[in-house]
FINU-625476 format. One record per residue (C-alpha): residue in one letter; x, y, z. Coordinates in steps of 0.5 Angstrom, whole numbers, plus 500, padded with zeros to 3 digits. Layout:
BEGIN
AXYZ ...
***
This chain:
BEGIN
X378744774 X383745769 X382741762 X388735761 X389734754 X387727755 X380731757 X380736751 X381729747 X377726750 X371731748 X372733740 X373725738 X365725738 X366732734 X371729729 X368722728 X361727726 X365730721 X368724719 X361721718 X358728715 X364726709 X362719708 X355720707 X356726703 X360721699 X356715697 X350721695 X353723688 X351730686 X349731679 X347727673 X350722676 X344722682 X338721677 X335714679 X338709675 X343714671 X347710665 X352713661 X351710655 X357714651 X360721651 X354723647 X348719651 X345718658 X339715660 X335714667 X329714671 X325721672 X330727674 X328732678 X327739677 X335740680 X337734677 X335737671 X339743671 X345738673 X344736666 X345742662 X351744668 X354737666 X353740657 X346735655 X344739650 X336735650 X331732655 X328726651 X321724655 X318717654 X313718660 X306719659 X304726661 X300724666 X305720670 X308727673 X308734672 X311733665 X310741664 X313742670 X319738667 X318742660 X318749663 X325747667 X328744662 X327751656 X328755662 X335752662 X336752654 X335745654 X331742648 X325738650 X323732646 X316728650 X314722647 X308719651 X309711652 X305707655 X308701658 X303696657 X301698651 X307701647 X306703639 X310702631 X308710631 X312712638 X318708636 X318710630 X318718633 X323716638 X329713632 X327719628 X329723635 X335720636 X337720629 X338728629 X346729631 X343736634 X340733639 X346731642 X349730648 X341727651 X339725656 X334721655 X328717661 X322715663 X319713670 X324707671 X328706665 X324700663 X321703656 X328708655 X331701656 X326697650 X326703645 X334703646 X335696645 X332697638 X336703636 X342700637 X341693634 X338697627 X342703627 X348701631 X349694628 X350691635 X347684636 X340682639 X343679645 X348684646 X343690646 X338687650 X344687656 X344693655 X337694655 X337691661 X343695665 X339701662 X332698666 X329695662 X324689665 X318688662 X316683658 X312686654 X317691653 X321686651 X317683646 X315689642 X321691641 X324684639 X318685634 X320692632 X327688630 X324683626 X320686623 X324692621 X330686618 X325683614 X323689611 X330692609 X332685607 X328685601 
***
């Protein structure tokens, strides 16, 4: 039997509408840095995010971040793993374990120095969620930057920030920081 043109139609409309949902799928799964769970573009020279992964990682150094900033706890995850990938990849690596429930004066203090060097920059900086990179940035902007504690802590928040602790030891950092210049 000859195939009509309306049989011929009729059999490619699932092929098409396959491709059709191929490209839709493949478009609302970004690739790239953009992909890292909880990925925030603070500004042309910072990012932050949840834990990337080996090929997110070299999405970064593909997309120009010229360092890797870690507040994850080495055991957490294969932080060597990360390590080894990120300085395969000409990547600065800077690791300064936190832990969520107990975060230190010394930590913080590593971190705005880390942050204060302009060589590190552009930087990716993550944690496991985004919730102590959230918490450490709320500090910097409000001491370094001058921005304002409600203003920072929005921020915070959008970058991940959620835990209480977190919140409070970095409102304590804040003023305690502030009393101490105010002298």
């Amino acid at each position: 039997m000859a195939s009509t043109p309306a049989s011929s139609i009729r059999r490619r409309v699932p092929f098409v509408l396959g491709l059709f949902a191929a490209a839709a799928l493949a478009a609302a799964r970004p690739g790239g840095a953009d992909a890292i769970d909880r990925f925030y573009r603070v500004n042309e020279q910072v990012a932050t995010g949840a834990q990337p992964t080996v090929s997110q990682i070299a999405d970064l150094a593909r997309e120009g971040f010229r360092t890797i900033m870690n507040l994850r706890e080495p055991g957490e995850y294969d932080s060597a793993a990360e390590e080894a990938a990120a300085r395969e990849l000409g990547l600065r690596y800077v690791s300064i374990p936190v832990k969520t429930a107990d975060p230190k004066v010394e930590q913080l203090d590593a971190f705005l120095n880390a942050t204060a060097d302009p060589t590190i920059y552009p930087a990716f900086l993550h944690c496991g969620s985004g919730n102590r990179v959230g918490a450490f940035w709320m500090v910097r902007r409000v001491l370094v930057d001058g921005w304002s504690v409600p203003d920072a802590e929005t921020e915070a928040v959008q970058i991940g920030m959620k835990s209480p602790n977190l919140r409070e030891f970095a409102l304590d950092y804040i003023q305690r920081h502030a009393k101490s210049t105010a002298r």
